[in-house]
N, C-alpha and C positions, 0 to 999 in steps of 0.2 A: 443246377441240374437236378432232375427228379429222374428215380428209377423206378422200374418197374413196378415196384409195391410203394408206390407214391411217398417215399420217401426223399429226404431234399439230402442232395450230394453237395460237400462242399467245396470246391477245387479245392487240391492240396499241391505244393512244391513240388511233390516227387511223381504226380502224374505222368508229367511228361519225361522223369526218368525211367517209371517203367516200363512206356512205350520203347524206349530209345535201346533199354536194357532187352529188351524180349526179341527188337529186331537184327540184334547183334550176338543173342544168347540163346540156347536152347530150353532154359528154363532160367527163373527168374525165382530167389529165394528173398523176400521180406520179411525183414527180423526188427522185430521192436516189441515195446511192453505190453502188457495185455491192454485194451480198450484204446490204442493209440489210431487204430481205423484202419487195419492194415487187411482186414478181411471187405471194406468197402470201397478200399483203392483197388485194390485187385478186380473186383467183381463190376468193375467201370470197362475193364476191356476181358475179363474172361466169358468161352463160349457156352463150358460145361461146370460143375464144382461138387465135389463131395468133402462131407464137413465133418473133418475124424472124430474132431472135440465133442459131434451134437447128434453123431448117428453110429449108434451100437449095432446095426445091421453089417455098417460098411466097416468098425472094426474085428464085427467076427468072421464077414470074408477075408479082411486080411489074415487072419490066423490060420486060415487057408492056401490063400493065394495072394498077396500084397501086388502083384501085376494086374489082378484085374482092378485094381482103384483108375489105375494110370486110361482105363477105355472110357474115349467119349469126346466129344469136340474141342479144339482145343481153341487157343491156351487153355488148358483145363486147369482149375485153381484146385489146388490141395489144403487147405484151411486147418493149421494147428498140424502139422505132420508131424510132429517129433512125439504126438500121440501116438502112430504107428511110425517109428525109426527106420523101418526097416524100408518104409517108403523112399527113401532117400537113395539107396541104390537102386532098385526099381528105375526110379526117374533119372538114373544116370546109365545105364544098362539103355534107356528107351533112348533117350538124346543119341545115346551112340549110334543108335542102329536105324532110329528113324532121319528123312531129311529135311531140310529145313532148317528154319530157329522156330523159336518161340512159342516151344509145345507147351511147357509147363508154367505156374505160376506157384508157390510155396508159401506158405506164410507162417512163423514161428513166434510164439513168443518166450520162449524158454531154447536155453543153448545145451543141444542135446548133451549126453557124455560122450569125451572126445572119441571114444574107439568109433563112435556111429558114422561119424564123417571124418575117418581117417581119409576117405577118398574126395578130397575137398571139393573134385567137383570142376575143377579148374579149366577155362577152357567150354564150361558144358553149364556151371550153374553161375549165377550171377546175381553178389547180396545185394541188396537195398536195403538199408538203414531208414526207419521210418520213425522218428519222435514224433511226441506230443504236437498239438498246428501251436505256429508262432502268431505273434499279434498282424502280421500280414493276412496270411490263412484265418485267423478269428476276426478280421475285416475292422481292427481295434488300431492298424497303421497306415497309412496312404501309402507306402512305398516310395517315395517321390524319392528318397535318396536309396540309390541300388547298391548293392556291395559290390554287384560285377563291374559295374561303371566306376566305381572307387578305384577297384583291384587293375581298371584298365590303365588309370591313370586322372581320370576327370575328376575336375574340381566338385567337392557339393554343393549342389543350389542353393538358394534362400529359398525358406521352407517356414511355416509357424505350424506348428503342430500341440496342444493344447491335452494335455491331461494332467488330470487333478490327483493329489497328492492319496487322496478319497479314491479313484477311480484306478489307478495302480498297486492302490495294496490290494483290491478286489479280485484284480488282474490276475495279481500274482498268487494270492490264493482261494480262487478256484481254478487255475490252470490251465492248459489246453486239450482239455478233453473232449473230443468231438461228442460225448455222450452227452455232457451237460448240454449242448446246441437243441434247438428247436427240430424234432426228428422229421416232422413232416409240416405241411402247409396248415393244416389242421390243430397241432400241437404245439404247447410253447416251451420253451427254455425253461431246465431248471432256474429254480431264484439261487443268489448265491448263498443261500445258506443249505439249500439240498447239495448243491453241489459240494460245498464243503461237508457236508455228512458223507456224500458220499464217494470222497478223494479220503476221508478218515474208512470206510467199511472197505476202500480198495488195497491200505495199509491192516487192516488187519487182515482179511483173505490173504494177504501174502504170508504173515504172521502166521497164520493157522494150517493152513492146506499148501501154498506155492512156492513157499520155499522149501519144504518137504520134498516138493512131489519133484523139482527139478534135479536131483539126485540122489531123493531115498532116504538123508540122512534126517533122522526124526530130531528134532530142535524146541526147547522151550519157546512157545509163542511169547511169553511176558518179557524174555532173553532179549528176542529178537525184536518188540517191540523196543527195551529199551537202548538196544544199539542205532535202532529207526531213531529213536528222538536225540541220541548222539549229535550221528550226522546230521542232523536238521541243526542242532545247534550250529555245530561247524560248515555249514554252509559256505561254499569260494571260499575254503581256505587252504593251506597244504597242511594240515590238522594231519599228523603219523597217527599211523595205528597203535601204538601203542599210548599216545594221548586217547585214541578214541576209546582203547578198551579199560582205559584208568578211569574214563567219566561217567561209566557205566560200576566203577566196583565200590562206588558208595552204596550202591541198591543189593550188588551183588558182586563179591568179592571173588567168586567164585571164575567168574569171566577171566580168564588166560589169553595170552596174544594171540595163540594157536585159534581158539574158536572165534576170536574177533576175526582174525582173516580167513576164515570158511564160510562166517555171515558174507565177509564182505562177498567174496568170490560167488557166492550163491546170489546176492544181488544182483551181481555182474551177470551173473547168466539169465536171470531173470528180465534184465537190462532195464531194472527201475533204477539202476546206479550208473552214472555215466560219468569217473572222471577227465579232468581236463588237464592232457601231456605237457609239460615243457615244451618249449621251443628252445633247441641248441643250436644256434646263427654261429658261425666267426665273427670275433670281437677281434678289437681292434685295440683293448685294452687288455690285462691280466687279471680282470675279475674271472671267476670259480664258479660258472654253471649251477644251480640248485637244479635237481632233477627231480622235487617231489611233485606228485600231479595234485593237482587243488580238486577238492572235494565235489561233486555235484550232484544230485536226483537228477533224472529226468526231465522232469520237469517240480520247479520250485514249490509247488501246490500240496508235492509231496509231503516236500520241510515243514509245511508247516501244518497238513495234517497229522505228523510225528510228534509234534508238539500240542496239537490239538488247540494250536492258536485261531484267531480271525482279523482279520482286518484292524477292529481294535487295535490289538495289541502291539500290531505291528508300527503302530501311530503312536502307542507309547514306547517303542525300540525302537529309535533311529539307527541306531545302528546296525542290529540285526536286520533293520528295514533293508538297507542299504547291499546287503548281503546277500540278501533273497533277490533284489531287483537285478544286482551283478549275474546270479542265477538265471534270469529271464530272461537276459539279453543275452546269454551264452546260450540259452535253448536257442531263441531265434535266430540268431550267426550259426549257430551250427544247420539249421536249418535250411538256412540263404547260401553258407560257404559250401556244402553239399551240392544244390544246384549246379554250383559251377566247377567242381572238382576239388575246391579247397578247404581245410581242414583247421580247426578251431586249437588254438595253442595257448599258452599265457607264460612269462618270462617272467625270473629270478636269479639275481645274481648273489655272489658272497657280499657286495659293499649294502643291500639292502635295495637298490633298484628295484621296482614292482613292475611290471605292467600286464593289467588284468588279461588282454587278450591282442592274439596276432592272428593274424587269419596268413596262413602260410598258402598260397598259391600257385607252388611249382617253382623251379632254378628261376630266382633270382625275379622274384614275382612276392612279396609279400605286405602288408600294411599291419599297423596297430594301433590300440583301441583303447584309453582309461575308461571306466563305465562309473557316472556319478545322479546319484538321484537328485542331488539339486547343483544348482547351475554355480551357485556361488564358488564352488571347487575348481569350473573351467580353466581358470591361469593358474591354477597349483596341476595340474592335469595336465594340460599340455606343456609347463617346464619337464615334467617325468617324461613325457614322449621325445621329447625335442631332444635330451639328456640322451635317451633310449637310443634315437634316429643317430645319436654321433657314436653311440657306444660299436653297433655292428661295422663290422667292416662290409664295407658297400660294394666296394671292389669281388669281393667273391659272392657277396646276398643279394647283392640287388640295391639299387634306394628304392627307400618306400614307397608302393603306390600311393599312401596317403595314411595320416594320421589324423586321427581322430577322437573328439570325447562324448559320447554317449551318453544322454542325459534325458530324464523323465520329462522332460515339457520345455514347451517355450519354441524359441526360432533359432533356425537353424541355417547358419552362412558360416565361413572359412574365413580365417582371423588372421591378422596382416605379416603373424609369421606361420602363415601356412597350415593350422590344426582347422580341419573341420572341426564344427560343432553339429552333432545329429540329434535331436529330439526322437525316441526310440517307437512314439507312434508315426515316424516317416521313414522310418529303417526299414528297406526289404529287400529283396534279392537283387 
């Protein structure tokens, strides 16, 4: 699709969620990190739009009157609103009194401070969660294997799906940034080395100005840089904060656990930090729940401009490779599980049991998933699943809609005790 100003639109997943969201809500609020295209989904179906972040006209009428932003066709998109906060009742005050749905359209990337939307909205506003596109969305997977047809119960197909070991660390770092894509017909794609310069100048603008500005508290950039390459070290892992803020106090000793969890919390709202929850199923045994959530970026492109790595280097750390790519495939499940209502998890017990990820699907609806860059792991991967599969108690969870191990290349068919195997360029919703 091309728009108006001959620009090329790239379907995304959540299109059709925020048709679905706007015909059943009176305003539609999309939250996600800056540059994730959350101002050009929107502007796919809004009528009218004023842009807080990019016209000082329209924040010094708010200073005024914050009602007059809200006049003009709608869905009318609000872009960057927690640039004027005060928008936010405004469009809850209008849902009430106007009829209809689907007046408003919001797009945030920063989580304002809580007092702004004590009035959550509930009933009147309606989030969408928008990450970075997955390799479905960047046209880098076939889809041939669906996670909704997994989660319904359908076996996975035989599938060959071919990426090079070269062609996934590339993947993985430069990301899913719709900026780096070819903007128009006329224009090409950044190479991946702009785009890794400039997935490293997006980590330091947060460094410098964004996580400032998202609640005021002034922070050492070089600080907060090297909390960024922390986490990047510890990438998908349940790595505690207090490991995170000990691996920063060789540089600086000064770092306390208090300010490592204000970084963190300030990423979160930022939402370039997205970790990944436990899953607490009934067992069926007396193993002991771990409940730490495993570490993640947004997207993995981040990790490693944190580190200021490149594809290289990821070819000489297999294993940190293998880390990052666990990362990628938790962007894209979170991306696919979203479509359909279900929600990305990963499991820990006290006997040391792992399993990277469960996609939870509602009462008694759920599947899991080991995630391996090379294939030779498969039968050590599905004993952990199959282990996993007898561990819950089925009787109250559910049995699995399907289990499976996710892997960087190769063919992809369901093994004679039952594990699919999915090649993660045929993974998609």
């Amino acid at each position: 699709m091309v728009d108006s100003m001959d620009r090329i639109y790239r379907r995304r997943m959540a299109d059709g969620e925020l048709k679905s969201r706007l015909a059943r809500s009176g305003a539609v609020l999309i939250e996600g990190p800056r540059a994730s295209g959350k101002t050009s989904l929107a502007r796919q179906v809004a009528a009218s739009q004023v842009m807080l972040d990019a016209d000082p006209s329209a924040r010094r009428a708010a200073d005024v009157d914050p009602g007059v932003l809200l006049r003009g066709e709608t869905p009318r998109l609000m872009d960057e609103w927690q640039v004027v906060p005060e928008v936010w009742n405004h469009v809850r005050h209008a849902v009430d009194q106007r009829a209809g749905r689907g007046h408003f359209i919001l797009t945030g990337s920063a989580v304002p401070p809580d007092d702004i939307t004590r009035h959550t909205g509930a009933g009147r506003i309606s989030r969408l969660r928008l990450r970075p596109m997955s390799l479905l969305e960047l046209g880098r997977s076939s889809g041939e294997v669906s996670l909704a047809r997994l989660l319904a119960g359908n076996p996975a197909p035989s599938v060959a799906a071919v990426l090079s070991v070269e062609a996934i660390a590339e993947l993985i770092c430069v990301g899913g940034w719709p900026a780096h894509l070819a903007p128009s017909e006329h224009e090409l794609a950044l190479s991946p080395e702009d785009a890794m310069a400039e997935n490293r100048d997006y980590l330091g603008e947060i460094c410098r100005t964004d996580i400032r500005r998202v609640d005021g508290v002034g922070r050492d950039p070089a600080r907060v840089g090297r909390f960024l390459h922390s986490l990047g070290r510890n990438i998908a892992t349940c790595t505690s904060m207090t490991t995170l803020a000990s691996d920063l106090s060789g540089a600086d000793r000064s770092l306390d656990l208090h300010t490592a969890r204000s970084y963190l919390t300030a990423l979160e709202r930022l939402m370039v930090v997205e970790d990944q929850p436990p899953w607490a199923p009934h067992l069926r045994s007396r193993s002991r729940l771990r409940t730490s959530a495993k570490r993640h970026f947004v997207d993995p492109s981040l990790a490693v401009a944190g580190l200021n790595a490149t594809p290289a280097h990821l070819l000489r750390d297999f294993e940190w490779f293998g880390l990052l790519f666990e990362s990628m495939v938790v962007r894209d499940l979170r991306v696919y599980a979203q479509a359909g209502g279900a929600t990305v998890h990963h499991y820990r017990d006290n006997t040391g049991l792992e399993v990277d990820v469960v996609v939870d699907a509602g009462p008694g609806r759920w599947a899991a998933f080991e995630i391996k860059l090379g294939a030779r792991r498969v039968d050590e991967a599905a004993r952990v699943l199959l282990k996993f599969a007898d561990r819950v108690d089925t009787e109250r969870c559910g049995e699995p809609a399907a289990l499976g191990v996710i892997v960087g290349s190769g063919y992809g068919y369901t093994r004679p005790d039952g594990v699919a195997v999915v090649p993660v360029a045929a993974l998609g919703a």
